[in-house]
Each structure stands twice: as C-alpha cells, then as structure tokens.
VEXSEMI-731292 format. One record per residue (C-alpha): residue in three letters; x, y, z. Coordinates in steps of 0.1 Angstrom, whole numbers, padded with zeros to 4 digits, always signed. Layout:
ALAXYZ
...
***
This chain:
UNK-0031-0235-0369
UNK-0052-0211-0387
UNK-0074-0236-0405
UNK-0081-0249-0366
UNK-0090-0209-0356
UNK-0061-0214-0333
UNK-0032-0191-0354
UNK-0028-0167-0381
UNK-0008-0169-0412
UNK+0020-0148-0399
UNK+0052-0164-0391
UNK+0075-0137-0374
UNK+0109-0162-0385
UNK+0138-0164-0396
UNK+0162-0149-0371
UNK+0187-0139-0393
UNK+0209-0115-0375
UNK+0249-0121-0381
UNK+0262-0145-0350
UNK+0290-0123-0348
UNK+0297-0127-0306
UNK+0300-0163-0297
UNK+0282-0157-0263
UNK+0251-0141-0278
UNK+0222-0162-0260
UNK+0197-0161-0292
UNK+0229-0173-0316
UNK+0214-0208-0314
UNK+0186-0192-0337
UNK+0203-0181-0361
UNK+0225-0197-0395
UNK+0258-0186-0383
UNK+0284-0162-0387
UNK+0291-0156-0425
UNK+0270-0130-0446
UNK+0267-0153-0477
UNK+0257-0184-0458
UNK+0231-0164-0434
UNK+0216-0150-0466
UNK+0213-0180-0485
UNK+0195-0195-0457
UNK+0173-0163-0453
UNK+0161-0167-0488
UNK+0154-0202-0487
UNK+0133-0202-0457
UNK+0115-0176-0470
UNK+0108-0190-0504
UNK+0102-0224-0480
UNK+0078-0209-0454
UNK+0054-0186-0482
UNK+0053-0207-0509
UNK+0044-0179-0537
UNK+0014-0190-0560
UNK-0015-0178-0580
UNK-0016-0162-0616
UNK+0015-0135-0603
UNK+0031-0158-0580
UNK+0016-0129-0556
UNK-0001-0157-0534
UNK+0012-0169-0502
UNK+0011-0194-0479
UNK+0020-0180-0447
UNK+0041-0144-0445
UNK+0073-0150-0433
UNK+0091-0124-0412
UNK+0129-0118-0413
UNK+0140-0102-0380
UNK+0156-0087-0359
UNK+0167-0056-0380
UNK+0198-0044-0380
UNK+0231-0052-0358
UNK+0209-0067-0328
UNK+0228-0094-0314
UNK+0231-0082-0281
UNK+0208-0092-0252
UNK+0220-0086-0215
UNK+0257-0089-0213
UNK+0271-0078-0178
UNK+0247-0046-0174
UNK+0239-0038-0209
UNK+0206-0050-0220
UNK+0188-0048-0260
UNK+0166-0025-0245
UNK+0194+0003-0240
UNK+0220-0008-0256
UNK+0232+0017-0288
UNK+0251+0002-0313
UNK+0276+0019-0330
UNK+0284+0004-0363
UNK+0300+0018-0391
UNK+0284+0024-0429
UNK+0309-0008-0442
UNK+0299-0031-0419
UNK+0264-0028-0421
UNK+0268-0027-0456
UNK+0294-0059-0456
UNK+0279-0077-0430
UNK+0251-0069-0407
UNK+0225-0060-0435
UNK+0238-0087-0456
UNK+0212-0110-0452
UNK+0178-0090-0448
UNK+0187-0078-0482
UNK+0188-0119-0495
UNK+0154-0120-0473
UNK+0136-0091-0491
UNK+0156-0090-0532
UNK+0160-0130-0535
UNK+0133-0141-0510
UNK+0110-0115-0514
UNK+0097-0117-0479
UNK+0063-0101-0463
UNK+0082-0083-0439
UNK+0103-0072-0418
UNK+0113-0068-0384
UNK+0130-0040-0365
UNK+0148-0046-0335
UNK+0152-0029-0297
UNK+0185-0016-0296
UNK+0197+0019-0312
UNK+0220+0021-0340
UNK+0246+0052-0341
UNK+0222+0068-0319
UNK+0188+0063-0334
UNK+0163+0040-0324
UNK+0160+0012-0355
UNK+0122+0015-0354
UNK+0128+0050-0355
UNK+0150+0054-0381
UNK+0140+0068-0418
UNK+0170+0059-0435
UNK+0171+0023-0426
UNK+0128+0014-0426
UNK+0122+0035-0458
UNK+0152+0043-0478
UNK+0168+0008-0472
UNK+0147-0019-0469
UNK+0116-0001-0490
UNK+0127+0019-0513
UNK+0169+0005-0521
UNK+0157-0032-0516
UNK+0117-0032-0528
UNK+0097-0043-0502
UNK+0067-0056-0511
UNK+0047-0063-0478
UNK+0051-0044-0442
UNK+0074-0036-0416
UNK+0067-0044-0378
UNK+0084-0036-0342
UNK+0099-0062-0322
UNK+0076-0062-0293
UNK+0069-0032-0276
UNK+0093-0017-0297
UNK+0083+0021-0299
UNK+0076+0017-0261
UNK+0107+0013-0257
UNK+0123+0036-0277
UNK+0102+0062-0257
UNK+0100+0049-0225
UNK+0137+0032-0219
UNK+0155+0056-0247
UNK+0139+0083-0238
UNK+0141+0095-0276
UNK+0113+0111-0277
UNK+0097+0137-0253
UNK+0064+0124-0257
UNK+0045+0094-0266
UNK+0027+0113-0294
UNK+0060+0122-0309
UNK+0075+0085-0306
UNK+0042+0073-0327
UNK+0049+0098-0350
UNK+0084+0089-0355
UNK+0081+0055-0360
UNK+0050+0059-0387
UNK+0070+0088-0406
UNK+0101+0061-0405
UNK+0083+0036-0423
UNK+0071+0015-0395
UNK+0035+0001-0407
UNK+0030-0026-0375
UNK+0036-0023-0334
UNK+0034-0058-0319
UNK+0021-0041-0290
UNK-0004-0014-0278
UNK+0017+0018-0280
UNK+0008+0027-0316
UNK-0032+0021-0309
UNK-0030+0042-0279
UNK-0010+0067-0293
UNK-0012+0079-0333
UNK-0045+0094-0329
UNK-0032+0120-0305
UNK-0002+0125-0331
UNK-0027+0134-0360
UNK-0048+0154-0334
UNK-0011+0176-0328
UNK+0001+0177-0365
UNK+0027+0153-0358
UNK+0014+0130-0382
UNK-0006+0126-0414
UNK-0038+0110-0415
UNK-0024+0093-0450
UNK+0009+0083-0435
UNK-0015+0063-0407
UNK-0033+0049-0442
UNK+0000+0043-0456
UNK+0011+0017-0434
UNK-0024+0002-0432
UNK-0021-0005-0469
UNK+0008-0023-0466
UNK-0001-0050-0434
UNK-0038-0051-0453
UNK-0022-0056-0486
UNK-0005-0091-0470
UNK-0035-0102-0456
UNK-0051-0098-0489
UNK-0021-0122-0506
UNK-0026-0147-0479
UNK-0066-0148-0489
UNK-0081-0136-0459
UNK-0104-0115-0481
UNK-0114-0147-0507
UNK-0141-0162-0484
UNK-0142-0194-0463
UNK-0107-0210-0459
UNK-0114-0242-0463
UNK-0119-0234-0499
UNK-0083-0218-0508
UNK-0054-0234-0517
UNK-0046-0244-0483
UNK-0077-0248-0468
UNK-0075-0282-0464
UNK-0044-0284-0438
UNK-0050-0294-0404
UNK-0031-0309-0371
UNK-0031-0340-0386
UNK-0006-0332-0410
UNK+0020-0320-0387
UNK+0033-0350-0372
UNK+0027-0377-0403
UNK+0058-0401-0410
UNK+0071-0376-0439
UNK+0075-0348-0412
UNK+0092-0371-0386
UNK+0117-0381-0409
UNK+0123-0350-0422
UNK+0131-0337-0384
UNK+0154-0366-0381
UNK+0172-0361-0413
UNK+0175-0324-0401
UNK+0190-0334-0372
UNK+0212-0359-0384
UNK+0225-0333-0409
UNK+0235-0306-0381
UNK+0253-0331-0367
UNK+0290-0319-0364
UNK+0326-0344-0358
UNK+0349-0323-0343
UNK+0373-0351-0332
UNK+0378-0384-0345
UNK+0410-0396-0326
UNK+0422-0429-0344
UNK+0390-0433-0363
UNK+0368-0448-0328
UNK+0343-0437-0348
UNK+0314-0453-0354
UNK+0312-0476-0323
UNK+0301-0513-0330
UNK+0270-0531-0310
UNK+0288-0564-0313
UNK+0321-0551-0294
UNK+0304-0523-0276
UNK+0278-0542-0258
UNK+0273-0518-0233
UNK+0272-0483-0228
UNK+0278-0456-0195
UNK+0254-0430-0210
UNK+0265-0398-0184
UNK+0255-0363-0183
UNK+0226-0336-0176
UNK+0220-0337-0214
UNK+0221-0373-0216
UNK+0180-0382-0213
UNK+0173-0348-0224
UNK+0136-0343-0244
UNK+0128-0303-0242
UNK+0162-0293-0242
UNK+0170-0306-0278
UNK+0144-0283-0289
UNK+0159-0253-0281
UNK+0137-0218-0278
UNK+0108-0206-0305
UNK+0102-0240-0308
UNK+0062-0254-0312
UNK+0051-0290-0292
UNK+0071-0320-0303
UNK+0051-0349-0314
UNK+0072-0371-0296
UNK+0108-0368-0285
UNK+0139-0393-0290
UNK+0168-0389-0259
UNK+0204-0395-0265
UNK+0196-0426-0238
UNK+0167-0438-0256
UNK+0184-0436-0292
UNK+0217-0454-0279
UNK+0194-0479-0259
UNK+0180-0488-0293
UNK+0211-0502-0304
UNK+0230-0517-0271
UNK+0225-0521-0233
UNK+0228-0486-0218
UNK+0238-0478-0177
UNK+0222-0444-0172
UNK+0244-0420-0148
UNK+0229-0380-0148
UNK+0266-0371-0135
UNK+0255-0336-0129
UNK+0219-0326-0114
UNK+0216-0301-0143
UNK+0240-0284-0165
UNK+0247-0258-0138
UNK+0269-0286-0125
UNK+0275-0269-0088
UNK+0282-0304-0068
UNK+0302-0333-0077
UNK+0282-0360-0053
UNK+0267-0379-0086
UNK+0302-0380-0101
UNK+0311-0414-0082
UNK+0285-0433-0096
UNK+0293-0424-0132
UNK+0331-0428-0127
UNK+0320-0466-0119
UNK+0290-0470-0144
UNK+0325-0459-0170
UNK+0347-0481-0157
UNK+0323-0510-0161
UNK+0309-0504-0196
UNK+0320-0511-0232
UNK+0322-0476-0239
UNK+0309-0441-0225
UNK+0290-0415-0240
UNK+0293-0382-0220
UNK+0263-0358-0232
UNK+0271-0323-0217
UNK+0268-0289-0230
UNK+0241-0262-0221
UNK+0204-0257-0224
UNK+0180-0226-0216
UNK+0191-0211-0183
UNK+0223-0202-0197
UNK+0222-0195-0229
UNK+0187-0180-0242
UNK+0167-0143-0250
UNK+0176-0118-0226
UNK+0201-0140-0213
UNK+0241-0141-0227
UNK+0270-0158-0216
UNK+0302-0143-0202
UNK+0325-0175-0211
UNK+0329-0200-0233
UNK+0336-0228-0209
UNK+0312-0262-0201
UNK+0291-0246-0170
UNK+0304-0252-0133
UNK+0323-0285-0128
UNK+0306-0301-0160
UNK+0347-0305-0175
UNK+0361-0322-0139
UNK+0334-0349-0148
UNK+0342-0356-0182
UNK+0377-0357-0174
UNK+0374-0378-0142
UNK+0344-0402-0161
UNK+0373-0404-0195
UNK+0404-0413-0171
UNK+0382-0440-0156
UNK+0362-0453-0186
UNK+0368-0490-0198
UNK+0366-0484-0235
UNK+0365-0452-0258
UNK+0351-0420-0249
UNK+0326-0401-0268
UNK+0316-0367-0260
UNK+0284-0355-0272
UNK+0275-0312-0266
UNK+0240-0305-0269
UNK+0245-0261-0270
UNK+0237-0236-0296
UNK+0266-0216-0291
UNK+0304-0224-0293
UNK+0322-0240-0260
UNK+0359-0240-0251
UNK+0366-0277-0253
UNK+0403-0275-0257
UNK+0407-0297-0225
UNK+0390-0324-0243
UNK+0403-0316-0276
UNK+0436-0329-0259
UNK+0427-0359-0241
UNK+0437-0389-0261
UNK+0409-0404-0233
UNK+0385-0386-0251
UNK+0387-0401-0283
UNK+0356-0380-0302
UNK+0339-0350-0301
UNK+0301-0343-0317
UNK+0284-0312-0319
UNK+0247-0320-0320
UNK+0232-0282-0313
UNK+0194-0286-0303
UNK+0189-0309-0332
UNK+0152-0312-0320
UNK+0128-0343-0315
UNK+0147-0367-0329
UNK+0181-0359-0317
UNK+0184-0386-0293
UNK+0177-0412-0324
UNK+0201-0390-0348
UNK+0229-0389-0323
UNK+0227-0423-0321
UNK+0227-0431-0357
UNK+0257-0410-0359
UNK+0280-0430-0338
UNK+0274-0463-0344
UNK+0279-0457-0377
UNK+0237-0458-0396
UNK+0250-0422-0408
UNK+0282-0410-0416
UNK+0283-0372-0405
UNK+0291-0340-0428
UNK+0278-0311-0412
UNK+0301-0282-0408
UNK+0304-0260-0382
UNK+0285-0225-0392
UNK+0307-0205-0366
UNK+0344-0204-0353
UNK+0346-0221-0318
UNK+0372-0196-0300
UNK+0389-0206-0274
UNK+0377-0190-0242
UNK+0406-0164-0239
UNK+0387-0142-0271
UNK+0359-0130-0241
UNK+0389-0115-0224
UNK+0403-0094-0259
UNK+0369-0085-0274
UNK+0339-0065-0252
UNK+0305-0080-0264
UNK+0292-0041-0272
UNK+0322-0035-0297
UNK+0305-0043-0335
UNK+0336-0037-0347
UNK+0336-0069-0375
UNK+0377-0057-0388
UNK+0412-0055-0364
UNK+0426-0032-0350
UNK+0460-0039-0345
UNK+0473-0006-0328
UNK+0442-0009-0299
UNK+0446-0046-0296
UNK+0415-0053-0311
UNK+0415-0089-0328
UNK+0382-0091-0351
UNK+0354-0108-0353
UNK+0348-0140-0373
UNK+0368-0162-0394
UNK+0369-0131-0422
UNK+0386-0111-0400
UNK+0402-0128-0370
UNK+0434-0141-0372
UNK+0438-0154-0338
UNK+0440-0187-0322
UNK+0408-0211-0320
UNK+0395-0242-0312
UNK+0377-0251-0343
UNK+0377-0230-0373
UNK+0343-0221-0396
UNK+0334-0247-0419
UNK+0350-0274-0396
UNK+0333-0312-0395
UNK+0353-0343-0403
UNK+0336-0373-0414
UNK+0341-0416-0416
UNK+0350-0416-0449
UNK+0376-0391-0466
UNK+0372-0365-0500
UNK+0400-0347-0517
UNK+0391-0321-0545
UNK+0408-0313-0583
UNK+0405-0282-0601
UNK+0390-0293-0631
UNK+0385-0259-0650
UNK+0384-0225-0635
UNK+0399-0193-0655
UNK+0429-0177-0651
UNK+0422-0142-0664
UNK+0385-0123-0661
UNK+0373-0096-0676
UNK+0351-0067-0659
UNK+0331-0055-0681
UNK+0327-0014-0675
UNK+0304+0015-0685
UNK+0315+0039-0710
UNK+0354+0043-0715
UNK+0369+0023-0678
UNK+0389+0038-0653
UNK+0426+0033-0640
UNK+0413+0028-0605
UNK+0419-0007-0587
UNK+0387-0005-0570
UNK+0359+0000-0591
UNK+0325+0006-0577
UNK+0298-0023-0583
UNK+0279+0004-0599
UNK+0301+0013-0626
UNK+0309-0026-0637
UNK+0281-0047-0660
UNK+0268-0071-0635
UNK+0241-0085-0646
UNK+0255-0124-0656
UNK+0284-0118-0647
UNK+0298-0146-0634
UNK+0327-0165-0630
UNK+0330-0205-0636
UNK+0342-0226-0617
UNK+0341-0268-0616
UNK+0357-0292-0592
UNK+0359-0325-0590
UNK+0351-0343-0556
UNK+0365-0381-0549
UNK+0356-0402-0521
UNK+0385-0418-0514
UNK+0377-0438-0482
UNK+0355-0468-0477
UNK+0321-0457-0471
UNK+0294-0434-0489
UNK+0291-0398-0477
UNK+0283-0363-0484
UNK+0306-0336-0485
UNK+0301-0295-0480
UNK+0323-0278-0509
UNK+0334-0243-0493
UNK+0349-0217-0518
UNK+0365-0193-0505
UNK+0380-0160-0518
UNK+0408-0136-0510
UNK+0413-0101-0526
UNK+0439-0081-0534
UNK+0454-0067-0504
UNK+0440-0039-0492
UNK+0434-0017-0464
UNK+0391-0036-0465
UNK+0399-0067-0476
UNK+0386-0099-0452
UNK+0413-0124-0447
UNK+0389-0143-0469
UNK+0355-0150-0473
UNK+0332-0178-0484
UNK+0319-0174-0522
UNK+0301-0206-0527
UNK+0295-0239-0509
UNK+0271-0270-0524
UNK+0269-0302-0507
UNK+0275-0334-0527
UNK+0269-0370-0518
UNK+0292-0390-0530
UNK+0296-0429-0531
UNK+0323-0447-0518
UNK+0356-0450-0546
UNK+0337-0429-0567
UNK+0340-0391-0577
UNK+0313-0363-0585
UNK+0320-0333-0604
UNK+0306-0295-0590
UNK+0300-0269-0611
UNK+0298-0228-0597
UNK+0287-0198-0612
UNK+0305-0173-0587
UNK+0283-0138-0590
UNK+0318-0119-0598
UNK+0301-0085-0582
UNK+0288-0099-0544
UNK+0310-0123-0543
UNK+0341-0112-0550
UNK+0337-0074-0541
UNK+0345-0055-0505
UNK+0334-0025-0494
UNK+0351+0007-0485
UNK+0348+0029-0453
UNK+0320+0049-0473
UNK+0299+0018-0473
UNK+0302+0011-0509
UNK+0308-0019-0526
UNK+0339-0020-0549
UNK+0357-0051-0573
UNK+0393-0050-0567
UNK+0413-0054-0599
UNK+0443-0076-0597
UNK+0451-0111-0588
UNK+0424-0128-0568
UNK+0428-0165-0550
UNK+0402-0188-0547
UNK+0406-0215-0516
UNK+0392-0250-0522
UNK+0402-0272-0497
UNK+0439-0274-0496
UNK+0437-0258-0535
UNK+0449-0226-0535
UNK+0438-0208-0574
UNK+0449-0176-0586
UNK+0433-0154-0616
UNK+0430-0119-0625
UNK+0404-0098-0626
UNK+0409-0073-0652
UNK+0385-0039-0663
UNK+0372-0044-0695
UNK+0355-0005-0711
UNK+0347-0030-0745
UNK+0329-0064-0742
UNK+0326-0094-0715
UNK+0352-0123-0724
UNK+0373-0149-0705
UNK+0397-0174-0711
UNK+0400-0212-0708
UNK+0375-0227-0727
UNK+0347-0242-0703
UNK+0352-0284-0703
UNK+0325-0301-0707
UNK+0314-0320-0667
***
C-alpha cells in the first residue's frame, strides 16, 4: 500500500476488453460479452476505485486504468500470439462493440488513463496509432489524465512487428500518437536519440509529461506528507476487517450462477443429507478461486471446508489436478458416492489452462474430468451436484442431460470466500440470481469460428456464424443472461409507450436511419416500468434484462440488451422497476461507415417472455410521447 511505502496510487484495472471468443484465457477478467453491460461495469469501477473529491471533484483516490485498448482478446491460440497478432476489425465494430466500453470508462467514468494493448489493429500497432490514442480516446472522448503501453509495448511494436526501422523512430511514433507512459525501459532509452534526429519534439516529450504529472498532482503526491491527505490514514489493517470479508463473500455469493435445477434438488437439507462425497481437483481448492491479478487473501474458505460447516463431508480429489490424465483416484470416489447422502462434484479449470498468454482450443472439462463425473453420478447414493470453478464457458451438455446430475452451478473464481458462498448456495442460506455474463456454446462453435476472425456479425454465404448472443443464431448450451433461481418471478408491462418521437435538427429527413448526430439527444429517453412478482415461496433477487430489436436491417443485432436492474423481492410480494432507456445508445446501430444511426419504424422491446412493440417516429418540431406515465 502506498501509505505503507510498499505501492503507488496507480491501479492499472479494469480489464475491460469485450469477451467476444469463449476460449480467450484472460476472459475470466473481464465483465462479459455485451457492450452495455461491460461499460456499465467500466464506469462503476472506476467511479468505485478513484473516488473523485476536493473543491472540483478533481481529487482522487487511486487512478484507475482501463485496459487493454482496443480489440485485444487474443493471447496465444495455436501459433498466433498478442505479440504478433494483427487484428483486422472493421470501423462498425469497433464503433459497436470493441470501443464500447473504454468510451463508458473515460465519458461516464472519467478515468486517469488508459491502456494500449500488444496486438496491431488493421495494420498499425495500437500504441502506435494517432487516430485511436489522440483523436479517439483524447480528443472524441476527453481524456483527462494519460495514456500508457501494455508492458513493453513499443518494444514490441519495434522489435516483434518490426514497424519501425529503428528504435528512435518507434519512440517517436508512439509519443507523436499520443502515448505519454511506457511500462518499460524502451521510451527512457530511446526518445532522447529521437529529439537528437528531429523525429520528435522536445514539447511533444513535455506533452506527455504533463499529462502522467498532472495525475500525480490529483492523487496529492505534491501536497506534502501523506498521512495528512484525505487518505492518509489507511493502512493494512483495513484490508481484511469484518466489512471487507463480507463484502468478498457477498461478491461471491452474487456470481454465483444455477444452470440446472432438475426437479428443484435444490437447496440440499443437513437433516436428510447427512453426509456428503465432496469429489474433484477443485473440491479443496484455496488459490484457484482467486483467479489471476489477484492480491494475498486473508484467509481462504474451500468448497470442502464450506460444505463441512454444514454436514459430515468424505473428501475424494478424483482427479490429481484438473489436467485429469489418469483415472486410478476414480475408484475411491465412485465408492465415497455410493456411500454418501449426496455428492458434490467440483470440477472445472484453473490457471494452467486457461490464463495470460495461455488460450484454450476447446470448450470441453480437461482430460477425463467428464468420465468421472459421469461414472461418480451413475454410482452416487443421492442427488448430484456439480459445482465448475472456470472463468470461461465449458461444454457441459453431457451433464446438462444426465437426469443423474440433477444441478449444475457456475461459481467462476468467486475468490476467498467461495468455498463458504458455494456452500451457502446449496443448502439453501442464499437463494442464487446471478446471470450468466456470456453465452456458454457448445463445443462444436471452435470448429465454425477461427479465434483471429473479429468478425462480431454472420456471414451466411462463408459459413460464418457470429459472435455473441447479438449476433449468433446458433445452437448453445446456455444462453447470455441465463441463471435460474429457488424461488420463481414473472414480469407485467405496467406502462411503456407505444409511439416515440425523435426529435430532429432543423426541418427532418425521409431517411429510416438517421444519424445520432442529427437527432436531439440530450434527455432523450424512453420510459419504461415493469412490475416484478415473486411468485414462489422464498425471498430472492431478480436481474431484469431489456432487451431490444430494431427494424430489420442489413446492421441490426438480433437483439441487444438496453437496460438491466436487479431487484430483491420478497416472497408473494411484487416490486415495481422503472427505466429511462437513453433512446440514442441504446436503441441505435451502426452502419458499415462506423456511424451510429436510430432506425425509424417499429421497435420491440423483450422482457422476459414480453415481447413490446412501439414506434419510433422523426419529429423536425418538438419532443412528445404518448401514454401518459402512471404513477409506480
């Protein structure tokens, strides 16, 4: 900590880069696959980790850093590493999708900076690259704070990309592009030989040294002894008090994702489940559950030791690791199954194979990890739980199938206290309502879609499928925004409008697509209230997705998410949800150009199992709307 003289006030996080290829290894870091969610997320970390304070609100805590810009989700997939790897990505889906949420992270987060990533895009290095450091991210979005290299970036670009013919010239690139920060010694070793050749300006060097120096002076490096600023007083015995604890255990608990609640086994009870076959490499797992980037636990919580809290537990690892080569462990778990109340199976992956620099090829369990849980289920006493401890997707559909498995949890790395969390989950001290923040495709997509192909829309005539639940169509295990829960919800419409008017600039147009430029956005949005009932037997809280689907059109996402709030809601009882749906980003495309357009027409909104249709109508004059708004 910095107070401690052990750390500095810069926090290079969030990972925010789009999960777009379920065997990315560094998915696990990020918020998922949908541009709206990702940027929500982006914002509200940032707001979280810097705190803005002082007189302007120019103060900060720490200096976040959103990263890894743009289209990097790529790390070493069967010969083609970050370090080489060009990505080719058109102007409408960076605008639509990959730049999505850095823009949340700098306009509605207002972030400190911002990182550039490894890889090329269409041919330029990203560190390198004019348009996207200073046109887009300084100048189009207002940056106020610096950008910096992912490590050794410009090295790279010069010694792996050979971009440059010389190191003077690969300095002088990245300054002129807007880069102000090299995490690494390139730029120290380099830029003065750049001024020395002309390459470079002496004020372009100053430039960028304004802009880290100006972030060091908002975080009060300059304002004299720390202990005396706002923050001065924080120390390492604040990071693991009871409030923090419970706050990592509520996290976890949160993530926590029912995929498959065959029969409602779900929760289990201590008084007829006595005892408990706990089998699997993940099943006493500590470090694991933290996943990568993470800091030192202050204690950790294994699925074994939270289930032991509640019943008698027969330990079985099943598996050495997750690798799961040999079967010579299976035996004893078959029997500790066939002897117990019920079985817990935790399987899934961990670090050595998914991780940086390391990506999957498939989307199955590892090695013989699915013969186990299918010889362990046939043989178990009582009902099967399966527990996967991974960051990104599995093909489960084996499972999905087997009445012998009767549920299914996703628990991610839910950190320290994920062994107690999981537990709390099943036997019932927390009913689950996490969703799932990516589609879980079957294995058979790795096979249709090559990892290096950013292509985010089909194409039909070359076989190409899509990416993501916007613009895939195909088969899958689990869609986005899946997670069932003990209790049940159903939704009512209770207002939302059937007509809309786009307000325009000077006289309107006859076009169906008008440009976000031309309509009055500011305000503009578009209300919407629902009305959520718990109609089962227990308390619970419940995700609300929105979706919406556009006219058709030749850019138009199958759908995409417009809104989601999460409501608790006590059992027999209902809560009413009000939106305010920001008619411009959420309910615009964008064309091949890479601008954003509002088609006119008749949109759908998707709530649930409600399907609600209005139209959206250009409006030269004044902003009005129909359907009176009902009181909540």
């Amino acid at each position: 900590m910095y107070n401690g003289g052990m750390s500095g006030l810069t926090y290079w996080s969030p990972n925010v880069n789009i999960f777009r290829d379920p065997r990315w290894g560094r998915g696990q870091e990020t918020p998922g696959e949908d541009p709206l969610l990702a940027g929500k997320y982006a914002a509200s970390y940032v707001r979280g980790l810097q705190q803005p304070h002082g007189k302007a609100q120019n103060m900060l805590k720490v200096a976040a850093c959103c990263k890894h810009f743009t289209a990097y989700d790529l790390d070493n997939w069967k010969g083609n590493d970050r370090f080489h790897f060009n990505a080719k990505v058109s102007k409408q889906d960076l605008k639509d999708t990959y730049n999505v949420p850095f823009r949340a992270c700098v306009e509605e987060g207002k972030v400190a900076s911002v990182m550039c990533s490894y890889n090329q895009v269409n041919g330029v290095p990203t560190c390198a690259d004019e348009n996207l450091l200073s046109n887009t991210i300084r100048r189009e979005w207002g940056l106020n704070g610096y950008i910096v290299s992912d490590c050794d970036s410009v090295g790279v670009f010069y010694d792996s990309q050979h971009y440059t013919s010389s190191a003077a010239d690969a300095a002088a690139d990245a300054i002129k592009a807007g880069l102000d920060l090299d995490c690494g010694p390139f730029l120290a070793v380099h830029t003065e030989e750049a001024v020395k050749q002309g390459k470079l300006k002496e004020a372009q060097v100053n430039n960028a040294l304004v802009n880290t120096i100006t972030v060091q002076m908002r975080l009060g490096m300059f304002d004299g002894e720390p202990s005396q600023q706002p923050f001065g007083h924080l120390s390492a015995r604040h990071v693991c008090t009871q409030a923090h604890e419970q706050l990592a255990l509520e996290a976890a608990r949160q993530g926590i994702v029912l995929l498959k609640n065959h029969r409602h086994v779900l929760p289990l009870s201590p008084a007829l489940h006595r005892s408990i076959a706990v089998v699997g490499p993940n099943a006493d797992a500590t470090i694991t559950m933290i996943g990568n980037y993470a800091g030192i636990a202050c204690r950790y919580t294994s699925p074994l030791q939270g289930i032991g809290e509640h019943v008698k537990t027969i330990h079985k690892h099943g598996c050495r690791d997750v690798a799961c080569i040999e079967n010579d462990l299976f035996d004893a778990s078959i029997d500790a199954a066939s002897r117990a109340d019920a079985t817990v199976l935790v399987m899934g992956l961990d670090q050595s194979v998914e991780a940086e620099t390391r990506d999957r090829e498939v989307l199955l369990l590892p090695g013989r990890q699915q013969e186990l849980v299918s010889k362990v289920a046939k043989a178990s006493k009582g009902p099967v739980v399966l527990v996967l401890m991974c960051g990104g997707p599995v093909d489960v559909s084996f499972a999905k199938t087997d009445h012998k498995v009767a549920a299914i949890l996703w628990a991610g790395y839910p950190g320290q206290a994920g062994g107690k969390a999981i537990a709390d989950v099943i036997f019932g001290e927390y009913n689950p309502g996490g969703k799932l923040p990516v589609t879980w495709y079957l294995d058979e997509f790795t096979s249709m879609v090559p990892m290096t192909s950013m292509d985010m829309r089909s194409n039909p005539t070359k076989g190409y499928p899509g990416r993501t639940y916007r613009f895939y169509s195909g088969p899958v295990l689990y869609p986005f925004g899946h997670g069932l829960s003990y209790t049940s919800f159903s939704h009512s419409l209770a207002h939302a409008p059937t007509t809309f008017s786009l307000p325009l600039y000077g006289k309107g147009t006859n076009s169906t697509l008008i440009r976000v430029t031309h309509a009055k956005c500011a305000g503009l949005t578009l209300p919407v209230h629902v009305d959520v009932s718990n109609t089962g037997p227990i308390d619970g809280s419940h995700t609300l997705l929105i979706y919406s689907t556009p006219p058709p059109g030749r850019w138009a996402p199958l759908k995409q998410l417009v809104a989601f709030q999460k409501v608790h809601v006590p059992a027999r009882s209902q809560s009413r949800v009000s939106f305010a749906i920001h008619v411009c980003k959420a309910l615009s495309v964008v064309d091949h150009y890479g601008v954003r357009r509002i088609p006119v027409g008749d949109h759908s909104l998707l709530i649930g199992d409600i399907a609600h249709s209005f139209s959206l109508r250009p409006e030269s004059t004044r902003l009005t709307h129909t359907n009176p708004i009902p009181n909540p």
